[in-house]
C-alpha positions as CSV (number, residue, x, y, z in Angstrom):
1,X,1.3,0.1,-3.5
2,X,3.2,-0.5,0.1
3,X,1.7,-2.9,3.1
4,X,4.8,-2.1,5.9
5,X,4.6,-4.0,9.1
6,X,6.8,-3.7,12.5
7,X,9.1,-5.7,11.3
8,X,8.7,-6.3,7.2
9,X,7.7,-4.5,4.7
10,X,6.2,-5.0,0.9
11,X,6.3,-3.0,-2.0
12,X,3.8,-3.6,-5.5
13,X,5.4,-2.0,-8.8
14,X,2.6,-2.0,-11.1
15,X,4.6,-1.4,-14.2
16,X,7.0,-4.1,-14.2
17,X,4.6,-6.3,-12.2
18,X,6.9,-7.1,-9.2
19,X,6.1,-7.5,-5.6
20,X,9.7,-7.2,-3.3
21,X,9.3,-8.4,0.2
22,X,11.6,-8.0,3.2
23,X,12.5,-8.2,6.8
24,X,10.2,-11.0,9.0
25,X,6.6,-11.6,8.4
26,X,5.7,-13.5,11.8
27,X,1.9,-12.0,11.8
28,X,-1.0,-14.4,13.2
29,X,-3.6,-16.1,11.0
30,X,-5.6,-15.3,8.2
31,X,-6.3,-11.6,10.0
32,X,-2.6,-11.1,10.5
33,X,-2.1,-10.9,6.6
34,X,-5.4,-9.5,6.1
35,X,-3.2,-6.1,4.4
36,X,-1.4,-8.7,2.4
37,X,-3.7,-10.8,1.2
38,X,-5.7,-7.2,-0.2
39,X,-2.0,-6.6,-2.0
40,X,-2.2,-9.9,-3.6
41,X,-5.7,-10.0,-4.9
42,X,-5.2,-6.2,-6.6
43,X,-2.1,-7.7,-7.8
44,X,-4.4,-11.0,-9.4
45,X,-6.8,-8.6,-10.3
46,X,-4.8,-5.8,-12.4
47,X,-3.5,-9.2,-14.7
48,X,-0.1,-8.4,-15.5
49,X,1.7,-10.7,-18.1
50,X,4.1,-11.5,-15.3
51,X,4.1,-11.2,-11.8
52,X,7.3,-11.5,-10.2
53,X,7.3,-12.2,-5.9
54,X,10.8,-11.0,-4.8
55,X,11.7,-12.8,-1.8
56,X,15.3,-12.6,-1.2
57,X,15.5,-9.8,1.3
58,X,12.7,-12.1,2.9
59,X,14.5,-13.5,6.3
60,X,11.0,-15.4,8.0
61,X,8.0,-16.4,6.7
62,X,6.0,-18.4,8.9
63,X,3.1,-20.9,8.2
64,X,0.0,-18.5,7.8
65,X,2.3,-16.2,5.9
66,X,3.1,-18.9,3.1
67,X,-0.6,-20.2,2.8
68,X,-1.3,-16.2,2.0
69,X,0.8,-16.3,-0.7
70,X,-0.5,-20.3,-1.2
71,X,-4.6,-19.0,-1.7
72,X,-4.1,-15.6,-2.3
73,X,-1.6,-15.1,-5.1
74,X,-0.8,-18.3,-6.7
75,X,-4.0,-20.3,-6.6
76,X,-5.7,-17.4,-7.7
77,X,-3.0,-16.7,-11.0
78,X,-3.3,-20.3,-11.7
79,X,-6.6,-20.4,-11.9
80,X,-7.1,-16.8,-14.2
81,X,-4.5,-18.5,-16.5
82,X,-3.6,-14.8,-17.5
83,X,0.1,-14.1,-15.7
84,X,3.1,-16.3,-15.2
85,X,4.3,-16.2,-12.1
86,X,8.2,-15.8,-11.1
87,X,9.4,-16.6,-7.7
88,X,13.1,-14.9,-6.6
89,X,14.6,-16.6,-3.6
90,X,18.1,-16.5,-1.6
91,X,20.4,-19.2,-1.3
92,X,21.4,-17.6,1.8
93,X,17.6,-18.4,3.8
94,X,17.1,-22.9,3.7
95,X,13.3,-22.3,4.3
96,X,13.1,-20.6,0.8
97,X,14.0,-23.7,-1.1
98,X,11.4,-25.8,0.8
99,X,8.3,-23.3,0.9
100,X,8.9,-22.7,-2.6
101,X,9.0,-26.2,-3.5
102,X,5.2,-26.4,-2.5
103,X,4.0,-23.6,-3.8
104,X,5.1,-25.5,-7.3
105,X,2.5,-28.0,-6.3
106,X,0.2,-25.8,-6.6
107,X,1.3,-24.0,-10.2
108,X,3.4,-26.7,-11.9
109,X,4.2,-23.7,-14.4
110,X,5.8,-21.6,-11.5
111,X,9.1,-20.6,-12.5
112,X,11.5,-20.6,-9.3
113,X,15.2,-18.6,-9.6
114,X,18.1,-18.6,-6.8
115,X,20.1,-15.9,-6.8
């Protein structure tokens, strides 16, 4: 499963669970990421025991971008309480380490990785 943009692109492999996410996602409001928010919610929906989010190739995320992933990916696997959820950021990007840190608000059990 692929959602590819002007300028980013996302990629969904089913069989090891993982969702890898690059270039700048910049897109406006909730109909901006309408393609995303579809990716996530198959994502939620196929339950795998993990589901990895890959963002280190990841270089901007705005506001509307990170509530997606806020409502439509880890609110939604917290509240099926069926996958973990693992979260791969860059040191090399500062906003990762912030962003990230609020989406741990949201699933205390979110496991986050630098790399």
């Amino acid at each position: 499963m692929e959602v590819t943009g002007e300028k980013y692109n996302i990629r969904y492999d089913s069989p090891t669970g993982t969702i890898v996410c690059g270039g700048i996602m910049d897109m406006r409001g909730k109909e901006g990421y309408k393609e995303v928010a579809e990716l996530f919610e198959k994502v939620v929906n196929e339950e795998p025991e993990t589901v990895t989010l890959d963002i280190r190739k990841l270089e901007f995320l705005n506001s509307s971008g990170i509530t997606t992933i806020g409502a439509k990916l880890v609110i939604r696997l917290r509240n099926k309480k069926v996958s973990k959820l693992v979260i791969r950021c860059s040191k090399a990007y500062p906003w990762h380490e912030k962003s990230v840190k609020g989406l741990t608000k949201l699933m205390p059990a979110l496991e986050v990785r630098f790399h």
